[in-house]
C-alpha positions as CSV (number, residue, x, y, z in Angstrom):
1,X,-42.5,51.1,-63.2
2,X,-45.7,52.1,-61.1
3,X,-49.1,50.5,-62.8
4,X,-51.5,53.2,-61.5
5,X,-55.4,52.9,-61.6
6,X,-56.5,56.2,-63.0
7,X,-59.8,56.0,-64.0
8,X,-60.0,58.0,-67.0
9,X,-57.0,57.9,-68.6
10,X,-56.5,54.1,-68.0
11,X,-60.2,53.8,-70.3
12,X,-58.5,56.1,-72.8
13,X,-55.0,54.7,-72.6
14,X,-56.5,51.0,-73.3
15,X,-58.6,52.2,-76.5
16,X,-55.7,53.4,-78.0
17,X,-53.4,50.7,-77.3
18,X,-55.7,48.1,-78.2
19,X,-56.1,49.7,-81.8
20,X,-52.2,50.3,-82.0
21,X,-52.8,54.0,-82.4
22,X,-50.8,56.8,-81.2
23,X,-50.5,57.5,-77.3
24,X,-52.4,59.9,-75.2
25,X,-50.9,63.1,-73.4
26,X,-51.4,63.8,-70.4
27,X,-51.8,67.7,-69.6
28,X,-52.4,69.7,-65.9
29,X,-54.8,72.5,-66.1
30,X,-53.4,76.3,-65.7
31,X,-49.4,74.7,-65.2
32,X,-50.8,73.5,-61.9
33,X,-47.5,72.1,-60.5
34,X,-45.3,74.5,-62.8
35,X,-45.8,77.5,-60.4
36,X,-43.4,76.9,-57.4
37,X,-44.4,76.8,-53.6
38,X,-42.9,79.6,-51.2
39,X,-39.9,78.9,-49.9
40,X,-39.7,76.1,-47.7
41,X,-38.2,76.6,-44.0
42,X,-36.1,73.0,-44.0
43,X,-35.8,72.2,-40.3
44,X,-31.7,70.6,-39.0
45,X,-34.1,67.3,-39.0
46,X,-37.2,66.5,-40.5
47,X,-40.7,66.0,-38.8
48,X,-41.3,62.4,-38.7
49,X,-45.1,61.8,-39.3
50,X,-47.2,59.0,-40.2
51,X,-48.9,58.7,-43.6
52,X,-52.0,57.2,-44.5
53,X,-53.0,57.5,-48.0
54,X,-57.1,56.5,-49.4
55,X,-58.1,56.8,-53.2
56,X,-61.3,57.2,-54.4
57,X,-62.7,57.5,-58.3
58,X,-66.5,59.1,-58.1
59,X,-67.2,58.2,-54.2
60,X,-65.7,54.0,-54.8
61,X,-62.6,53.7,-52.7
62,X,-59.6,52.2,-55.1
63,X,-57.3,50.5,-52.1
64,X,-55.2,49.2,-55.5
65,X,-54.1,53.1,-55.9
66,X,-53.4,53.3,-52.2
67,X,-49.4,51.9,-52.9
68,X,-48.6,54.3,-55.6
69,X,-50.4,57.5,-53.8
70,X,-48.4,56.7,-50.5
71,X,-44.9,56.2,-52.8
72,X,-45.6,59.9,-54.2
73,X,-46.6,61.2,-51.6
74,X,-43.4,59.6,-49.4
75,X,-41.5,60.9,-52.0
76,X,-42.8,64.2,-52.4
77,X,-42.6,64.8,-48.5
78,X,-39.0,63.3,-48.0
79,X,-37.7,65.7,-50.6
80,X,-39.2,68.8,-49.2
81,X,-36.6,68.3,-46.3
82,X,-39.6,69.4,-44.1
83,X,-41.4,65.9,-42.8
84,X,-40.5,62.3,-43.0
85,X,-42.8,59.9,-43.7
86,X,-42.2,57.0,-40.8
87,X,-44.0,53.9,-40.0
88,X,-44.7,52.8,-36.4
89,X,-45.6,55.4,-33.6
90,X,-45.4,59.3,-34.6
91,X,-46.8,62.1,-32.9
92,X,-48.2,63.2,-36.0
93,X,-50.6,61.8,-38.8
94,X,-51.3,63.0,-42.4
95,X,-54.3,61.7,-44.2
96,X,-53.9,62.7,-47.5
97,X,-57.4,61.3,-49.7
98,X,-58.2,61.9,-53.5
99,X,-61.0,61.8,-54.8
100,X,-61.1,61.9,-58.6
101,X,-64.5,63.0,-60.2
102,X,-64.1,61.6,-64.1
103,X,-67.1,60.6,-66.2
104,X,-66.3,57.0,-66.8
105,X,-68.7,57.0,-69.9
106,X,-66.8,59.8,-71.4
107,X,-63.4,57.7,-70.9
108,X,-65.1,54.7,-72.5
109,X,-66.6,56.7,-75.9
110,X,-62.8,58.7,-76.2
111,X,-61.0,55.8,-76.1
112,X,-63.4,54.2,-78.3
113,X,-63.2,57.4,-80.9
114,X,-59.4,57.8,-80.7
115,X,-59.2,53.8,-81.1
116,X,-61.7,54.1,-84.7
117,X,-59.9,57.9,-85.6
118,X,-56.0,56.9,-84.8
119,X,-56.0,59.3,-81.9
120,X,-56.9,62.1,-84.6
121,X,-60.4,62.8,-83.0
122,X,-62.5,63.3,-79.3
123,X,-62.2,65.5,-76.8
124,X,-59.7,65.1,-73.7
125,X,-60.7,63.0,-70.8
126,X,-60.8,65.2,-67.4
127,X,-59.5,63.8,-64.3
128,X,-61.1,66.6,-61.7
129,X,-59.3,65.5,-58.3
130,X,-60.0,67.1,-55.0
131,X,-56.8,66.3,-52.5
132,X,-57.6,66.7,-48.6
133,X,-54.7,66.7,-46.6
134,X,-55.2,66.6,-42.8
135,X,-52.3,66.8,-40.6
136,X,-53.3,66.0,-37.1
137,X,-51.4,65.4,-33.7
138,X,-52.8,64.0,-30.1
139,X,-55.2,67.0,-29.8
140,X,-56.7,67.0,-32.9
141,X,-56.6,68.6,-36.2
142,X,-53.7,70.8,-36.6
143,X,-55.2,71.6,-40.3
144,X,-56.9,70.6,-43.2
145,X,-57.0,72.1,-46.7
146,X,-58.3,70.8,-50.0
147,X,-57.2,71.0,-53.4
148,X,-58.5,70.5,-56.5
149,X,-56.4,70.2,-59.6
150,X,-57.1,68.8,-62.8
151,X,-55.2,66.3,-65.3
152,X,-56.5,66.0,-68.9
153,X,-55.6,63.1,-71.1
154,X,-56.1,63.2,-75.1
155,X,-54.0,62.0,-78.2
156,X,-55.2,65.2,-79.9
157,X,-54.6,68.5,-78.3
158,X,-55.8,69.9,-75.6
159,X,-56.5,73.8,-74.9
160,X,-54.0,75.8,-74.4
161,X,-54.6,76.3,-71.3
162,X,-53.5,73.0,-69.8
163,X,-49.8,73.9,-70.7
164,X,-47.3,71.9,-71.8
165,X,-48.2,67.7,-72.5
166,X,-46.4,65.6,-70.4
167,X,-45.5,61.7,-72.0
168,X,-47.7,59.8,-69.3
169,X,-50.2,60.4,-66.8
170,X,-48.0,58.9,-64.4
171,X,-45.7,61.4,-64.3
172,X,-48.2,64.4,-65.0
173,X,-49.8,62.6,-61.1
174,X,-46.9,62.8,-59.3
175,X,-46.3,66.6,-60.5
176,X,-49.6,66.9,-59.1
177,X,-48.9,65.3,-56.2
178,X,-45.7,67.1,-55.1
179,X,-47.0,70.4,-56.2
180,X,-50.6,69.8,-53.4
181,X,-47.7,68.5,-51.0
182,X,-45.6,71.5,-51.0
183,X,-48.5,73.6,-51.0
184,X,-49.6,72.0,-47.8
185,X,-46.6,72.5,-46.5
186,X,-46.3,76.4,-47.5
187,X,-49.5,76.3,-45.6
188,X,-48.9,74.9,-42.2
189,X,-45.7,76.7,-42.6
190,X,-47.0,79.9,-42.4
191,X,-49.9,79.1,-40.2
């Protein structure tokens, strides 16, 4: 099982655990990840690229999260039947960074309220990521989009407008994750 470093919910997460209290939720805003890419036109052999992957929480690069971020991003990629992710010499590149924008002292005071309240109080921690994917080949960029999804994490409920909870913010990630991949890929697609 992947240990990821995600700087909110990991603050929440441990306040909660320490006190034996009920788990947190993690939620996507607006069913991010829920609404499906276009179509995607699967080439008789994928496009091998090379993948390089950097992590960031409020500007401080996180090279610990670098592992997990390339796995879901491998992942995501290899089952979009459109690009395979390849070490070694590739006439492409995609740089894929995140930068997630939580308030650490927020995470800290929630996990500390849901630890003293048995997850029955506090607000849910927001993980605000911006994703820059840049696929480039020998000449240059070949293109570059951002997105910027959000991941909320609470024992309580969250508003309704985050959807459905999912049972870790591991796996609420990756849906992130592949979601921002196939959207980049619906993108260059239809460039």
């Amino acid at each position: 099982m992947h240990t990821r470093i995600l700087a909110g919910t990991i603050v929440l997460l441990s306040g909660l655990s320490t006190s034996g209290c009920m788990h947190a939720n993690a939620y996507i805003e607006d069913g991010y990840g829920q609404v499906s890419a276009p179509p995607l036109r699967r080439p008789d052999s994928p496009q091998p690229i090379r993948l390089e992957t950097a992590f960031r929480v409020n500007g401080q690069l996180r090279p610990e999260v670098n592992p997990t971020l390339a796995a879901d991003v491998g992942r995501a990629l290899r089952d979009s039947g459109v690009i395979l992710p390849v070490y070694g010499n590739a006439a492409m590149l995609l740089k894929v960074v995140v930068e997630d924008r939580v308030d650490l002292g927020q995470a800290r005071k929630e996990g500390f309220i849901q630890g003293f309240s048995r997850g029955k109080s506090g607000d849910a921690v927001e993980d605000r990521y911006n994703f820059t994917l840049t696929l480039e080949n020998s000449s240059g960029v070949v293109l570059s989009h951002s997105y910027q999804p959000v991941m909320a994490s609470s024992a309580s409920q969250v508003p309704s407008s985050y959807g459905e909870p999912y049972s870790s913010s591991d796996e609420a990630f990756y849906i992130i994750v592949r979601a921002t991949v196939l959207s980049f890929l619906a993108d260059w697609q239809s460039r």
